[in-house]
C-alpha positions as CSV (number, residue, x, y, z in Angstrom):
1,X,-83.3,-24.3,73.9
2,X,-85.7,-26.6,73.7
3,X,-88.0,-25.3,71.4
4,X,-84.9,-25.0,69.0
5,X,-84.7,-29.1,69.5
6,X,-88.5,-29.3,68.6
7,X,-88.1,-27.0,65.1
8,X,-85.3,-29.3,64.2
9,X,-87.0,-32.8,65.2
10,X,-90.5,-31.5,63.5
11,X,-93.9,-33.4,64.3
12,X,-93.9,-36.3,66.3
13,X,-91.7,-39.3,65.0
14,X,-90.1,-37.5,62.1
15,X,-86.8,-35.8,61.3
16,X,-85.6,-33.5,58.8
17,X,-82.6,-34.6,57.1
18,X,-80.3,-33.9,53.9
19,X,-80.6,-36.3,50.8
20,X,-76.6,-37.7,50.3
21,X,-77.0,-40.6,47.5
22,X,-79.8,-41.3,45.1
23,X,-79.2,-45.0,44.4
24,X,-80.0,-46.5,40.8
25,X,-83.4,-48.0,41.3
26,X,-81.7,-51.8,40.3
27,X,-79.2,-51.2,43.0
28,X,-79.7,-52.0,47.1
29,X,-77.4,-50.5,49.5
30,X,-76.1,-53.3,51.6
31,X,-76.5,-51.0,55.3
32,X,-80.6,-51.1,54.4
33,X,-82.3,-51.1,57.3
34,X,-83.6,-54.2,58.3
35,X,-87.4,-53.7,58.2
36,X,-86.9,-52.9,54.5
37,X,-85.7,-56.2,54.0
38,X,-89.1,-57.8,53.1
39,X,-89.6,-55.6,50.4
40,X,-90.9,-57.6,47.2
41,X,-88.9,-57.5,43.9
42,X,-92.3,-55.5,42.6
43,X,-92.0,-53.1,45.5
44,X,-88.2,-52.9,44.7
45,X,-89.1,-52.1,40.9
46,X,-91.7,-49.2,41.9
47,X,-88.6,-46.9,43.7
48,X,-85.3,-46.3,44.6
49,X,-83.3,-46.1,48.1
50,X,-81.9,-42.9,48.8
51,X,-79.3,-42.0,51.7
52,X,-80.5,-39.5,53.9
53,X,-78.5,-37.6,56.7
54,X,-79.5,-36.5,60.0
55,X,-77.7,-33.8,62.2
56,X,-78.6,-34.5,65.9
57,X,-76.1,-31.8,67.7
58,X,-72.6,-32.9,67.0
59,X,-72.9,-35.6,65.3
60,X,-74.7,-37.3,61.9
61,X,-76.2,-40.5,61.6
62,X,-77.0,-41.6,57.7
63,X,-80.4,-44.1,56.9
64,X,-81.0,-45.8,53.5
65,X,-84.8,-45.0,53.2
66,X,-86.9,-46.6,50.3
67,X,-88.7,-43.8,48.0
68,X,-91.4,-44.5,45.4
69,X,-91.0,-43.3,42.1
70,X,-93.5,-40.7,42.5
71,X,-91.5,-38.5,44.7
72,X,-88.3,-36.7,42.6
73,X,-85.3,-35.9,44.6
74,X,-82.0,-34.9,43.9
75,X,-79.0,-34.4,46.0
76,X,-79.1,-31.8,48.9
77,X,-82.8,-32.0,49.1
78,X,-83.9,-31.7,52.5
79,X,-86.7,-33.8,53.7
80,X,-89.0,-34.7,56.0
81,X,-88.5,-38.3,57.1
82,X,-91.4,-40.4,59.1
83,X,-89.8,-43.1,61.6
84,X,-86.5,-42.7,60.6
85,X,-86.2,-45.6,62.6
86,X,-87.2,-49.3,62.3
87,X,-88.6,-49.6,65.9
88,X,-91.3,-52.4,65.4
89,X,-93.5,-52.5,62.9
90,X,-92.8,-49.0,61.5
91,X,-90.4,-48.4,58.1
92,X,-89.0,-45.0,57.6
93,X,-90.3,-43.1,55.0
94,X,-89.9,-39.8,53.2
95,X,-93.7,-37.7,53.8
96,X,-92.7,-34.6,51.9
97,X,-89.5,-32.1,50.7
98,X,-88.8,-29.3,52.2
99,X,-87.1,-27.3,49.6
């Protein structure tokens, strides 16, 4: 069992997860999370958020993560998120797709 927990999670401090919504890059959800909130309007121009879902046994938790423009997603995706959490200084952050 708990090597099927560890497969799921992946490496330390990331989680796979399923991309939901591909915001329009003018658009900002209004549930982003709040280390994202500092983001400069030239940051803001140079990606998009997406909405990303995580499974954690029964139930699913959904994140807005910021994405640069450099990585292409589209709906269903699944990726590989790094600190899906804002717990100090870290942002979460998409590090590769899986698919």
């Amino acid at each position: 069992m708990v090597w099927l927990l560890a497969l799921r999670i992946g490496p330390t401090g990331t989680q796979t997860g399923y991309v939901q919504k591909i915001y329009p890059s003018t658009e900002t959800p209004t549930d982003h999370p709040e280390c994202l909130v500092s983001l400069t309007d030239d940051q803001r121009s140079s990606g998009r958020y997406v909405e990303v879902q995580f499974k954690h046994l029964r139930s699913k938790r959904y994140v807005n993560i910021f994405v640069g423009n450099e990585i292409e997603l589209k709906l269903s995706d699944q990726v590989l998120v790094g600190s899906p959490y804002c717990i100090g200084n870290h942002k979460p952050r998409i590090i590769a797709k899986q698919n």
